[in-house]
C-alpha positions in Angstrom: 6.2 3.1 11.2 4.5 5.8 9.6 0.9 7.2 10.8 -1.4 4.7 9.4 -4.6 6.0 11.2 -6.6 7.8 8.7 -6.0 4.5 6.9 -7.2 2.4 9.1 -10.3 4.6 10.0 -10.9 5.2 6.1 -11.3 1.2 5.6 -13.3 0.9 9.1 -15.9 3.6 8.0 -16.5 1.0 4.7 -18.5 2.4 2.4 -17.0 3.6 -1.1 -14.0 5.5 0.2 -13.2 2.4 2.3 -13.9 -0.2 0.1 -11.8 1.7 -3.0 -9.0 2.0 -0.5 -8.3 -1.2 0.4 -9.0 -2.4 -3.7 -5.8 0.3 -4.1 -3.8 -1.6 -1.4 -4.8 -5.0 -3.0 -3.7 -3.6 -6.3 -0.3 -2.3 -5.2 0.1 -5.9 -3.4 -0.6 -8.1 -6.3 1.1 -5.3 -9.2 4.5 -5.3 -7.8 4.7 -8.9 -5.2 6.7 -10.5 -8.4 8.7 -7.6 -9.1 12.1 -7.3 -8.1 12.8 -3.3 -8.2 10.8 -1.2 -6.1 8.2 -4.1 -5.2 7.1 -5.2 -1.5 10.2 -5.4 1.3 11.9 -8.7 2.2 12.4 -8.9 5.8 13.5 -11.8 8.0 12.0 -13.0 11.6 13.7 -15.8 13.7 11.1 -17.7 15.1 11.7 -20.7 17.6 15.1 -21.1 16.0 14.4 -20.8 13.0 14.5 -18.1 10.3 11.4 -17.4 8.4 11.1 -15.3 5.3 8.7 -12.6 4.1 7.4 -9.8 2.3 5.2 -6.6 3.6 3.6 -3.5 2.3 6.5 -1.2 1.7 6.5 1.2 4.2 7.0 4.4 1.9 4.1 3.6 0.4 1.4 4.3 3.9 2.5 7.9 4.1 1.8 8.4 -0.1 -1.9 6.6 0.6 -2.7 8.9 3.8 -1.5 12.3 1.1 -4.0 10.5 -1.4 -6.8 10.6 0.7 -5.9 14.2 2.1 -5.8 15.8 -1.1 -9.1 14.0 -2.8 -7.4 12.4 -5.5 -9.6 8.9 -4.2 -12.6 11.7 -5.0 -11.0 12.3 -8.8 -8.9 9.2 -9.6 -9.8 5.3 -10.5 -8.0 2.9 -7.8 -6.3 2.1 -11.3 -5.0 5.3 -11.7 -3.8 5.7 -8.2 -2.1 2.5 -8.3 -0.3 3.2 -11.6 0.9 6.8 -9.9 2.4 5.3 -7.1 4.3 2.0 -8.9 5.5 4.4 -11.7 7.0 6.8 -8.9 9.0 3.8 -7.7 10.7 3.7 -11.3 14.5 4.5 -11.1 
């Protein structure tokens, strides 16, 4: 799994950094959860015999979020903005 922890610490500090981060990663989870190209990633657990389905945050997307928050573009962009950059780079 990729470095999440200037993630993590970004939505513990709160405040409008925080708070516009984890609106993004809301975003990104409700934009593309019906999709079926480049949305979230199936996985499958067995649990007590039985197999359980789901579906996570793609992991491609953490490292894209951490260079986002390096290079400002939270500072210059609308959540909206950064969400539409990321699902339109998962295009084929």
């Amino acid at each position: 799994m990729p470095d999440t922890s200037l993630i993590v610490r970004t939505i513990g500090a709160g405040g409008e950094l925080g708070e516009k981060l984890a609106d993004v990663i809301t975003e990104l989870i409700c934009k593309v959860g019906d999709r079926q190209v480049g949305g979230l990633e199936t996985y499958q657990v067995v649990s007590f015999g039985r197999t359980v389905n789901g579906t996570r945050f793609p992991e491609r997307w953490w490292p894209r979020l951490v260079k986002a928050l390096e290079t400002g573009a939270f500072e210059r962009m609308s959540a909206e903005a950064i969400v539409d950059v990321m699902v339109d780079y998962d295009q084929p």
